[in-house]
VEXNU-358216 format. One record per residue (C-alpha): z negated, y negated, x negated; residue in one letter; chain; residue number from 1. Coordinates in steps of 0.001 Angstrom, whole numbers, plus 500000, padded with zeros to 6 digits. Layout:
VEXNU-358216
<rec <Z, Y, X>, "A", "A", NUM>
...
This chain:
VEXNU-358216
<rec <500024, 702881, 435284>, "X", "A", 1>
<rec <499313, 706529, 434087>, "X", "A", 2>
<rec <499097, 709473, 436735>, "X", "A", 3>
<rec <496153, 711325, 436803>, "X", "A", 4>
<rec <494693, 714038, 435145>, "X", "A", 5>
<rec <493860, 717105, 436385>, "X", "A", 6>
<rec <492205, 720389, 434591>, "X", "A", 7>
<rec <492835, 723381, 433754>, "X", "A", 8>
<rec <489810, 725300, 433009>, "X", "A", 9>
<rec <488790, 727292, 430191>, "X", "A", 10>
<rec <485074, 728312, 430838>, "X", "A", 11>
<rec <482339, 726656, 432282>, "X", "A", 12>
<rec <482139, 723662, 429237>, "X", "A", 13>
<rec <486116, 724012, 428391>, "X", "A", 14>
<rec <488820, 722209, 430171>, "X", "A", 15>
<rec <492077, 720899, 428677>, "X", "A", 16>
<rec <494078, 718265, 430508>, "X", "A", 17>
<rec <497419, 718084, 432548>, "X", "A", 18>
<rec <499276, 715052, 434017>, "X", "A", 19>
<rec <502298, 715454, 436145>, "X", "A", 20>
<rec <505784, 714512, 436132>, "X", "A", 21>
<rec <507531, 714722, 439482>, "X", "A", 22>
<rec <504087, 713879, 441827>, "X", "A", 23>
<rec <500625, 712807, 441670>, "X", "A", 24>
<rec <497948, 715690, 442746>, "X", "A", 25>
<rec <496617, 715187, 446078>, "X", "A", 26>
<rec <493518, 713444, 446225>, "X", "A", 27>
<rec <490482, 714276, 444844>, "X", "A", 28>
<rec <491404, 715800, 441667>, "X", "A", 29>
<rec <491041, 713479, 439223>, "X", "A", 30>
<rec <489391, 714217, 436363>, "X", "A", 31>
<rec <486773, 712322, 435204>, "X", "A", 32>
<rec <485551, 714518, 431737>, "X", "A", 33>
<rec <483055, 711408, 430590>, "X", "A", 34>
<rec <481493, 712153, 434292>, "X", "A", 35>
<rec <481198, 715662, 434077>, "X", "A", 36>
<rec <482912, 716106, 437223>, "X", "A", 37>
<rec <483946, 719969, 437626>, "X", "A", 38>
<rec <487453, 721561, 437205>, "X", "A", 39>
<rec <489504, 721213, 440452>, "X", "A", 40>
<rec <490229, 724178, 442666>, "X", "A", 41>
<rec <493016, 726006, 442946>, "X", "A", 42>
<rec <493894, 725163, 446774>, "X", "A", 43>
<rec <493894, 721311, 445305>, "X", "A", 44>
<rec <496211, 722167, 442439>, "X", "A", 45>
<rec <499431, 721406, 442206>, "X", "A", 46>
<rec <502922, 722635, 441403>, "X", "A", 47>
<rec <502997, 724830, 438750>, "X", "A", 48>
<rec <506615, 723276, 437660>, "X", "A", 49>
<rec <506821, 719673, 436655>, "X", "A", 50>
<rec <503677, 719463, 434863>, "X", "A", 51>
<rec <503118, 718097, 431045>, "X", "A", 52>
<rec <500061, 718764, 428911>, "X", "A", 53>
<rec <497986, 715287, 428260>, "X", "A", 54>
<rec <496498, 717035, 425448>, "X", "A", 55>
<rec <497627, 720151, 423870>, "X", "A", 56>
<rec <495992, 723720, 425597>, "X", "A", 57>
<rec <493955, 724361, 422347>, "X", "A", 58>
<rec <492188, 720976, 422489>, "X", "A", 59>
<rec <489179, 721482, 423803>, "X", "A", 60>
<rec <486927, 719045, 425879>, "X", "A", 61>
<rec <483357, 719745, 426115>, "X", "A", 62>
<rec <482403, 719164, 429623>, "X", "A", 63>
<rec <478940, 717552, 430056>, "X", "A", 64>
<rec <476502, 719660, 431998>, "X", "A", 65>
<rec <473822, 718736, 434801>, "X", "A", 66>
<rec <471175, 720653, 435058>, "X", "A", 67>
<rec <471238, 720124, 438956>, "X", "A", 68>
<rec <472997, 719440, 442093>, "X", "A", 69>
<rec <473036, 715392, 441475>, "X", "A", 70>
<rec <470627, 713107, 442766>, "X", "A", 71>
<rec <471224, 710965, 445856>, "X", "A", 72>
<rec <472394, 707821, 444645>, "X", "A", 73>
<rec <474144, 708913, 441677>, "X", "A", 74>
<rec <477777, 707775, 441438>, "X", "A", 75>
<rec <480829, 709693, 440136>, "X", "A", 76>
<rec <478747, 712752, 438969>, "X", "A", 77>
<rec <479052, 716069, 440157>, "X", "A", 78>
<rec <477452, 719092, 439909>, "X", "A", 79>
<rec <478853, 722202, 437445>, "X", "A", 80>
<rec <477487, 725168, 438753>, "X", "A", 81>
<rec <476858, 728026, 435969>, "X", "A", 82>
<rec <479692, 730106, 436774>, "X", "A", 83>
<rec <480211, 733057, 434125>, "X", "A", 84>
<rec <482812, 732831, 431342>, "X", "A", 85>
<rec <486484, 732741, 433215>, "X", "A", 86>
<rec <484562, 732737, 436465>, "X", "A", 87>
<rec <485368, 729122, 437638>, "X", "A", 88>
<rec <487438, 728021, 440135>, "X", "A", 89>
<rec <490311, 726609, 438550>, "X", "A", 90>
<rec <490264, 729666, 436364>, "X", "A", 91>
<rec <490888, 732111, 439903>, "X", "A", 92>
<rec <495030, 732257, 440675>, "X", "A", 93>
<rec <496231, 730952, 444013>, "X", "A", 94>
<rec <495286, 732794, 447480>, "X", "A", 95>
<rec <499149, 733933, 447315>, "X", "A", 96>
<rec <502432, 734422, 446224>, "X", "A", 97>
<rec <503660, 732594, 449118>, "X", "A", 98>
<rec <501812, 728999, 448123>, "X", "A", 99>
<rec <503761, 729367, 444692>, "X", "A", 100>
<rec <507271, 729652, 446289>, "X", "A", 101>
<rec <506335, 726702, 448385>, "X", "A", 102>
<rec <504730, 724571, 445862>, "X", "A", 103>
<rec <505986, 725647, 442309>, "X", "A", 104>
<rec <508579, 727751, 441990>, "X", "A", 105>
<rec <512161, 726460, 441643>, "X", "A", 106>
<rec <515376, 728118, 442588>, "X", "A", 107>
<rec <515234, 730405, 439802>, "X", "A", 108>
<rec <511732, 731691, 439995>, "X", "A", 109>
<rec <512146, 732438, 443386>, "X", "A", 110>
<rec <515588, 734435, 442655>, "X", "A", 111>
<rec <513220, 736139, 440232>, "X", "A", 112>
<rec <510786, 737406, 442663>, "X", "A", 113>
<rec <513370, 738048, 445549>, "X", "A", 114>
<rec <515331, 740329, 442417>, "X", "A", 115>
<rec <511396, 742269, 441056>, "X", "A", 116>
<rec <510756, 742873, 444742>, "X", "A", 117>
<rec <514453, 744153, 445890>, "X", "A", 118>
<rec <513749, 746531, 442706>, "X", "A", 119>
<rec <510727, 748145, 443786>, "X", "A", 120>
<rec <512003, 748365, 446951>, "X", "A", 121>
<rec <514949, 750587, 445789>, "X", "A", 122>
<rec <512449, 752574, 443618>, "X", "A", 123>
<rec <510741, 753716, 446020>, "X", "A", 124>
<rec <513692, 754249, 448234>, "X", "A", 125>
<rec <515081, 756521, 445244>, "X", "A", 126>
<rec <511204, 758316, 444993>, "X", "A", 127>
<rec <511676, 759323, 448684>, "X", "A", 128>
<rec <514958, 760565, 448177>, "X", "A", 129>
<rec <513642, 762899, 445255>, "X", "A", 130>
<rec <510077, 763529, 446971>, "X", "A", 131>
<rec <512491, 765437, 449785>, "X", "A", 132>
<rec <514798, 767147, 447254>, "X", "A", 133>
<rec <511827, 768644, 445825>, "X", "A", 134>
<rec <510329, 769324, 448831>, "X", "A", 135>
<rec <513738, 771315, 449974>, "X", "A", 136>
<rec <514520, 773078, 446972>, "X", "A", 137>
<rec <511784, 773671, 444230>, "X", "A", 138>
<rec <509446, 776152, 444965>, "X", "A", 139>
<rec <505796, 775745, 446835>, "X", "A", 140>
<rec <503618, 776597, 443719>, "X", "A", 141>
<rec <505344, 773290, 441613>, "X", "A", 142>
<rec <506370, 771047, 444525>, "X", "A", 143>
<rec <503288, 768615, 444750>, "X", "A", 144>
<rec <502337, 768651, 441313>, "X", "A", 145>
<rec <506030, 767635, 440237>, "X", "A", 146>
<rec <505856, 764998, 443306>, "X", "A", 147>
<rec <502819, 763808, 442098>, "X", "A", 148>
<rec <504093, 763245, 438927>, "X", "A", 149>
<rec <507107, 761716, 439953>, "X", "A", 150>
<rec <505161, 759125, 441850>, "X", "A", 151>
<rec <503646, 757111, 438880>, "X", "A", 152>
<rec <506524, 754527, 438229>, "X", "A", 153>
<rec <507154, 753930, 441839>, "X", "A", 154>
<rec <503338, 753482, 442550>, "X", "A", 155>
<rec <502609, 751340, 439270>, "X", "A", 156>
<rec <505768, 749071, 440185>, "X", "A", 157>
<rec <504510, 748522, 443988>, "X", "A", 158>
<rec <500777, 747904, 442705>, "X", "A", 159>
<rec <502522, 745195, 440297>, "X", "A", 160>
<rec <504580, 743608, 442859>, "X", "A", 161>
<rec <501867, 743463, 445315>, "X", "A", 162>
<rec <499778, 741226, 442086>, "X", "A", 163>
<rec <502920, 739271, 441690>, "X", "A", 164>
<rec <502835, 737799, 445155>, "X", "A", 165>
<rec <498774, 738012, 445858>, "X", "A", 166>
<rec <497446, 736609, 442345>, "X", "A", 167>
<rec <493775, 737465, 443123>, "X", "A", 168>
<rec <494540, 740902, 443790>, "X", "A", 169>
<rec <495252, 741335, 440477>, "X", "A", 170>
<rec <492263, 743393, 439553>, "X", "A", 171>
<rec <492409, 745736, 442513>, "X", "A", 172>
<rec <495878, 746456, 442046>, "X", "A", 173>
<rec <495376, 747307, 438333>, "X", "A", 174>
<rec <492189, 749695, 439320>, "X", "A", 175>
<rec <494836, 751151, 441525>, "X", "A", 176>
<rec <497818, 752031, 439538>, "X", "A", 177>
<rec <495219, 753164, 436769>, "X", "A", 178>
<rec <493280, 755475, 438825>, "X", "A", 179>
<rec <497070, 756950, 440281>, "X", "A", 180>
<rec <497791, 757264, 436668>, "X", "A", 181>
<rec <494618, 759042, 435641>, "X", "A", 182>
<rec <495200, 761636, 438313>, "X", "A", 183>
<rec <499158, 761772, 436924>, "X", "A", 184>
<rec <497690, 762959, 433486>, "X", "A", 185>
<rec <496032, 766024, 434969>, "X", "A", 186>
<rec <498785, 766746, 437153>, "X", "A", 187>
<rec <501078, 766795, 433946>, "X", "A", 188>
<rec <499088, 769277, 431920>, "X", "A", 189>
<rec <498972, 771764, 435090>, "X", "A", 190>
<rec <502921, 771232, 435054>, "X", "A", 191>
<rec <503318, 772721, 431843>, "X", "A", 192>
<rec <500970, 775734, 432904>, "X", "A", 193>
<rec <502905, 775957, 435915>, "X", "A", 194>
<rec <506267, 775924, 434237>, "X", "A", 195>
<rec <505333, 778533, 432074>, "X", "A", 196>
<rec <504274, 781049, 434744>, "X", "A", 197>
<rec <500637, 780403, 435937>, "X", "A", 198>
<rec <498042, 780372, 433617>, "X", "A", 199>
<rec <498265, 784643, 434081>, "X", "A", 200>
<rec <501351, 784601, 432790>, "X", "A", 201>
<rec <500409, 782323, 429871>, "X", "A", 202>
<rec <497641, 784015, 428441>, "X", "A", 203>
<rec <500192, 786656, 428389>, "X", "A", 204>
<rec <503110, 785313, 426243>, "X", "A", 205>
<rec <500552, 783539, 424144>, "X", "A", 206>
<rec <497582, 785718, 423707>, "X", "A", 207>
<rec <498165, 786790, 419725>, "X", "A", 208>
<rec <499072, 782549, 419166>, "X", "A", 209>
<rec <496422, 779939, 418859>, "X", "A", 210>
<rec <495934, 776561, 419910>, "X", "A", 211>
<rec <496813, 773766, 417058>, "X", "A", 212>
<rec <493929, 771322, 418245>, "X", "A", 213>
<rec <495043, 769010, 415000>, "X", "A", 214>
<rec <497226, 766579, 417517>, "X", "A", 215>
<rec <496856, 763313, 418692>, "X", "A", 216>
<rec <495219, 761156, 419885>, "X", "A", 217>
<rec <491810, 762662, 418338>, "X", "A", 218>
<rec <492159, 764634, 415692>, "X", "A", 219>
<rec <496070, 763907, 414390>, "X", "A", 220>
<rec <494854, 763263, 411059>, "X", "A", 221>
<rec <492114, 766250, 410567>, "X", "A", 222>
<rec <494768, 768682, 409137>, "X", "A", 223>
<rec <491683, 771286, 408453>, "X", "A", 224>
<rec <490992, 771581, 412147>, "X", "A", 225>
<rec <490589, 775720, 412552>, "X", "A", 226>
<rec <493211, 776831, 415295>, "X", "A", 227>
<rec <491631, 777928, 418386>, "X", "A", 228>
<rec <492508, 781217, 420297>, "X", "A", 229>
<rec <494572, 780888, 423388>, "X", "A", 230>
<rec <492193, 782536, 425938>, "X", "A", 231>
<rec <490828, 781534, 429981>, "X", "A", 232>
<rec <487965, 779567, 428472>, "X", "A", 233>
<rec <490232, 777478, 426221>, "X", "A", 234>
<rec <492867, 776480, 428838>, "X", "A", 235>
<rec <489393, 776046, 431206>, "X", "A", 236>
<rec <488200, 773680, 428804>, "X", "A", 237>
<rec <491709, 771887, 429079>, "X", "A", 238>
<rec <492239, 771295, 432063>, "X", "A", 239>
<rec <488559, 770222, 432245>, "X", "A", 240>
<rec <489226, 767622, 429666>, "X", "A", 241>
<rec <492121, 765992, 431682>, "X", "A", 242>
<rec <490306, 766647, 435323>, "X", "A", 243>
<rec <486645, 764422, 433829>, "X", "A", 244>
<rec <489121, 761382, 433606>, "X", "A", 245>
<rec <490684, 761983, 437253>, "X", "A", 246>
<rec <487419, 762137, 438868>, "X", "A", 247>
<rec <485001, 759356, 436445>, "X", "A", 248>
<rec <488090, 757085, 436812>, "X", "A", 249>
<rec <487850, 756338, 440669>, "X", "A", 250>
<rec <483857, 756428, 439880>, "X", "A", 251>
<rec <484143, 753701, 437517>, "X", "A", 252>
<rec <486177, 752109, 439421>, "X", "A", 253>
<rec <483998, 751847, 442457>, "X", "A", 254>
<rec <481323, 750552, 440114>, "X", "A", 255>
<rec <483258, 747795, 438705>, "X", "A", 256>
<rec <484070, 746357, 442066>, "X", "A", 257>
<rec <480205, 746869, 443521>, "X", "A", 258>
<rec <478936, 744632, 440072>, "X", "A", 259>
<rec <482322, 741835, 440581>, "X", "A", 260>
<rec <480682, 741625, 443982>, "X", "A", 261>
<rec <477158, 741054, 442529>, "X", "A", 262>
<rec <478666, 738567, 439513>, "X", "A", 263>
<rec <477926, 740938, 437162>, "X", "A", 264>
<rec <481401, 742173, 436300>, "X", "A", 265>
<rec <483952, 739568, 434987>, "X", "A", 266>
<rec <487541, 740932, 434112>, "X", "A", 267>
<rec <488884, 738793, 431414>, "X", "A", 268>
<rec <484764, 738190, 430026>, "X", "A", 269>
<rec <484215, 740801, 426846>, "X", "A", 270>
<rec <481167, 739169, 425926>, "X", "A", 271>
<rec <477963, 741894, 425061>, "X", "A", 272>
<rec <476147, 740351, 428171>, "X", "A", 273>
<rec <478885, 741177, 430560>, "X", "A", 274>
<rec <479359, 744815, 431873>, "X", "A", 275>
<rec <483466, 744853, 431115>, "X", "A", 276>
<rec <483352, 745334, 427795>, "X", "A", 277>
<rec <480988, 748163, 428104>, "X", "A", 278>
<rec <483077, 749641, 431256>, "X", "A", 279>
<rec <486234, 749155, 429130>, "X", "A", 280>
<rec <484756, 751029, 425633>, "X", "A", 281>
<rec <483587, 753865, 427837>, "X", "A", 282>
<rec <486985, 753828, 430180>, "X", "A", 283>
<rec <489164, 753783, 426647>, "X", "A", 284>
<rec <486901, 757354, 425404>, "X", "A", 285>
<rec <487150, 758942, 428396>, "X", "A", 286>
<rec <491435, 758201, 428003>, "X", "A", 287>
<rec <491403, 759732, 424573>, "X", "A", 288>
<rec <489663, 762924, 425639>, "X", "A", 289>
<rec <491849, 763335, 428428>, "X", "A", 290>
<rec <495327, 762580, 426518>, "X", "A", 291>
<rec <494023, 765507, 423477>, "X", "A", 292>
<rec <494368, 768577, 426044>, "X", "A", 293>
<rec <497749, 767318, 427137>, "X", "A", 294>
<rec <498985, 767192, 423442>, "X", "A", 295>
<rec <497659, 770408, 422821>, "X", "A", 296>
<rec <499286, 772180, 425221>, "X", "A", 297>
<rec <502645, 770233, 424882>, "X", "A", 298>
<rec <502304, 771610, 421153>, "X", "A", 299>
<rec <502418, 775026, 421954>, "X", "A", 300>
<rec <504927, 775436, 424952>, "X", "A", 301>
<rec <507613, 773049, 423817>, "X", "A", 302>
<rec <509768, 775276, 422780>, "X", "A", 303>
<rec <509221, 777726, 425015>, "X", "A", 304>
<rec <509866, 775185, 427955>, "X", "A", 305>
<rec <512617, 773645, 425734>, "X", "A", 306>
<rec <515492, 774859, 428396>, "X", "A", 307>
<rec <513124, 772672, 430989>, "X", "A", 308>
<rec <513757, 769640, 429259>, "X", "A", 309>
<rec <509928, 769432, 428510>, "X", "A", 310>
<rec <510353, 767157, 425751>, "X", "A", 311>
<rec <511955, 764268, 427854>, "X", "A", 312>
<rec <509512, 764861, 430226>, "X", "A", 313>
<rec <506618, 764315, 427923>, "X", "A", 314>
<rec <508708, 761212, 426454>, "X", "A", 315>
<rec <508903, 759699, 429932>, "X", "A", 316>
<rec <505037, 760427, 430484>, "X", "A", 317>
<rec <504020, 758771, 427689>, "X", "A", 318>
<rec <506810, 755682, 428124>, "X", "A", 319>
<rec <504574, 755219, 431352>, "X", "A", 320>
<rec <501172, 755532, 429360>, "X", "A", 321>
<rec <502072, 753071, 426368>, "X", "A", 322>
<rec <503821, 750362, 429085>, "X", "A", 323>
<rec <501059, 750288, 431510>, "X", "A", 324>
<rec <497620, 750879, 429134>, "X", "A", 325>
<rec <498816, 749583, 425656>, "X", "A", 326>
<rec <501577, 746993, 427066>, "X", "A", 327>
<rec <498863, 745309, 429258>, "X", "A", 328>
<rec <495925, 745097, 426844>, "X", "A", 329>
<rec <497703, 743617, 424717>, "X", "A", 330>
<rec <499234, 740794, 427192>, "X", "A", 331>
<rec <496200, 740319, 427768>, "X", "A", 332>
<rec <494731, 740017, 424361>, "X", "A", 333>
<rec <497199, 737030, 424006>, "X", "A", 334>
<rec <496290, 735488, 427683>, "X", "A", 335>
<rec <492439, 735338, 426040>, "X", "A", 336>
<rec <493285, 733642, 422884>, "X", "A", 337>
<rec <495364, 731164, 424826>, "X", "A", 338>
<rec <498480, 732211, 422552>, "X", "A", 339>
<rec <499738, 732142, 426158>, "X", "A", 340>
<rec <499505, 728734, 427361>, "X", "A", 341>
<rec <498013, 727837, 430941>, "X", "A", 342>
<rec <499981, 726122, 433275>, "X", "A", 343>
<rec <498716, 724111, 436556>, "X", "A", 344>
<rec <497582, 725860, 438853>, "X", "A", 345>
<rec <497633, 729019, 436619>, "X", "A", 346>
<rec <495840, 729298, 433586>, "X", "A", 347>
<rec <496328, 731647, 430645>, "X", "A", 348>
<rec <494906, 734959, 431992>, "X", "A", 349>
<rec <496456, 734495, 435206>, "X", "A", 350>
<rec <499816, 733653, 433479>, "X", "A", 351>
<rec <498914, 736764, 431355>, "X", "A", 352>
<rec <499009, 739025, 434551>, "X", "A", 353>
<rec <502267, 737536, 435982>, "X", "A", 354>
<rec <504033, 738405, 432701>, "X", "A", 355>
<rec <502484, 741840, 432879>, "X", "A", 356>
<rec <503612, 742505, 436585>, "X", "A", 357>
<rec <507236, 741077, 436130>, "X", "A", 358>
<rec <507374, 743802, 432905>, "X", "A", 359>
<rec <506101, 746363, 434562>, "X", "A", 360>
<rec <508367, 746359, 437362>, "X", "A", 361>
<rec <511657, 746034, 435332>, "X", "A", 362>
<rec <510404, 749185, 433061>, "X", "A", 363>
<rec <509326, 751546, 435902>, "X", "A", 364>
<rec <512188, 750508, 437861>, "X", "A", 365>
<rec <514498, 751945, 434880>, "X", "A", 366>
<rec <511634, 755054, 434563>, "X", "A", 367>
<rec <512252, 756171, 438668>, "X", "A", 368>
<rec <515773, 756622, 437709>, "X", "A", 369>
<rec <515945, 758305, 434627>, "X", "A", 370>
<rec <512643, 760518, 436321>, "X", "A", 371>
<rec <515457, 761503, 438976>, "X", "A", 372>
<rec <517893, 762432, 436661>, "X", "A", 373>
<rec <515225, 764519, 434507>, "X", "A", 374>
<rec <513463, 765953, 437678>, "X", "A", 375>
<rec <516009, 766263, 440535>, "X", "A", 376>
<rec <517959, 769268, 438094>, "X", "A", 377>
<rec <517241, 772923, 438919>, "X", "A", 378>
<rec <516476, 774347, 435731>, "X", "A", 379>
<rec <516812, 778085, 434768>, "X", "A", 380>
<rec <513800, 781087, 435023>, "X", "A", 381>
<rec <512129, 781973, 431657>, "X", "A", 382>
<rec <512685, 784987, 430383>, "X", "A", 383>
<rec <510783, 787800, 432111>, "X", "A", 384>
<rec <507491, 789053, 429874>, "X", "A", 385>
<rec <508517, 792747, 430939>, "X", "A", 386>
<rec <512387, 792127, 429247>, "X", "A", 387>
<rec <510642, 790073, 426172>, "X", "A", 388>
<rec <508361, 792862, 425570>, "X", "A", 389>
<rec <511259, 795598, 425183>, "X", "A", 390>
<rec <513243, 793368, 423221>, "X", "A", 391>
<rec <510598, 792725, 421015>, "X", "A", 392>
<rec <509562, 796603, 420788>, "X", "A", 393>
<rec <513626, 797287, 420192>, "X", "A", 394>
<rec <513632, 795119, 417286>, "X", "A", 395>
<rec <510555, 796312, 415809>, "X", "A", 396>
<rec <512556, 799874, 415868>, "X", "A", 397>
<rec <515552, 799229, 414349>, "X", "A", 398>
């Protein structure tokens, strides 16, 4: 006799089937799809090891729908509530990590997760460290601004350790680390201004150069783009296009959860109807107009910061940008399409987001360390203005 099926839902009319190996499911989770009985829950799943697929993930069953809690009387048919599109219960990950080492996980997956978590725990043993070199030894007007920036791997590794081990935090934590991240961007512009002086000194080395705005990621391929003069309302406009991202972020942010509490907000749902797709298009402009300041002004003080090591700064800021932004969307492109197959009691978005966490904590562990090497070094004073002014006047006269 064949074990029984259980589902792992698609949508709200999609399931495809599962039978185990090792153990039957406990009770209550047969599927019956000729019934139209609804997708089980994720507290009656099972293991997420030792499972087969009865049918292949991309065969899809239509589920039959009732237009109503069933009649009294009825036998075998239950009710399928209209949840939205990846809303269903069988589609939501486990309450926690824990249920997963206890259920699912074998000895390897859990050495996995006991070797993610020991490396963000030294990560952020090894930001501390730095956060108090800093604080001894590099003066007041950089020290939180370089802290700040220094923070980003550590605080994107703990927000994807903490989804790792609480599934359904998943969204939260991401809103977190981006909204840390979005902050980090402004923070990094007012670096380079900072490295070079203050914005007083600035305008001062730089006020007979212009601004190339030709530069990614808005205008790399308009060549004919007029350079701009370097003056207080330029770098004002600047830092005002990095600072609209740091402060609509959270603000998005907070709207996103308020319409997931009202139903209205779906993460993995990019139909027209739903508000993510709409959230997400206006999210991905506001990124691009806060990124085009930052390449502007790494343009023009690259090589004047070049004895700063400003250029593997800016490569380790944007290793951070492409891992956690580009990395992820596209993980979860995959997870969507079910190129990334589901797997009892996970299905493919939530599989999606474990693959993304377990990344993301290997790569900023290895960006905290090479951050300490770039950051903990005590770099050389530019040149003062006053001595570059006479030695500029001297060779004019001979």
């Amino acid at each position: 006799m064949e074990s029984p099926l259980t589902v792992c839902y698609v949508d709200q009319a999609t399931c495809c089937l599962h039978r185990p190996l090792q153990r039957a499911p406990r009770a209550g989770v047969k599927a019956d799809v000729a019934l139209g009985n609804p997708p089980c829950s994720s507290a009656d799943s099972p293991s997420l090891l030792g499972w087969q697929p009865a049918l292949p993930c991309e065969t899809r069953l239509q589920l039959p729908r009732h237009p109503g809690p069933p009649k009294e009387g009825t036998r075998g048919a239950r009710w399928l509530p209209q949840a939205p599109l990846h809303g269903g219960r069988a589609e939501t990950p486990p309450t926690a990590g824990t249920r997963l080492l206890a259920d699912g996980l074998d000895l390897t997956g859990r050495f996995l997760f006991a070797v993610l978590t020991l490396m963000t725990l030294i990560g952020n043993l090894v930001f501390i460290e730095e956060a108090v070199y800093i604080y001894r030894k590099i003066p007041s007007s950089k020290r939180s601004i370089i802290i700040w920036i220094n923070a980003a791997a550590p605080v994107i590794a703990t927000t994807a350790c903490v989804g790792m081990w609480i599934p359904r935090s998943t969204m939260f934590t991401d809103f977190t680390a981006a909204v840390f991240f979005a902050i980090v961007i402004h923070k990094f512009l007012m670096m380079m201004i900072k490295e070079c002086g203050g914005q007083k000194l600035l305008l001062r080395r730089f006020e007979n150069d212009r601004f190339k705005i030709s530069t990614g990621p808005c205008c790399c391929c308009c060549l004919c783009l007029p350079r701009v003069p370097i003056t207080r309302r330029t770098l004002f406009w600047l830092k005002l296009g990095t600072f609209q991202f740091a402060f609509l972020r959270p603000v998005l942010m907070f709207l996103s959860i308020v319409l997931w509490t009202n139903g209205n907000y779906t993460l993995y749902n990019l139909s027209p109807k739903g508000a993510a797709i709409w959230i997400s298009c206006f999210i991905g402009v506001l990124t691009i107009i806060a990124l085009w300041p930052v390449g502007i002004m790494f343009q023009q003080v690259r090589t004047l910061l070049i004895g700063k090591k400003i250029i593997p700064k800016f490569a380790l800021y944007q290793f951070i940008l492409i891992l956690n932004h580009l990395q992820a969307a596209i993980i979860n492109i995959l997870a969507m399409q079910r190129v990334i197959p589901c797997a009892p009691p996970l299905s493919s978005s939530a599989r999606g987001a474990y693959m993304i966490h377990q990344l993301l904590i290997m790569e900023m562990f290895l960006i905290t360390l090479i951050s300490r090497v770039v950051y903990r070094r005590r770099y050389d004073d530019l040149e003062p203005l006053e001595y570059k002014e006479k030695k500029t006047l001297l060779q004019k006269v001979h």
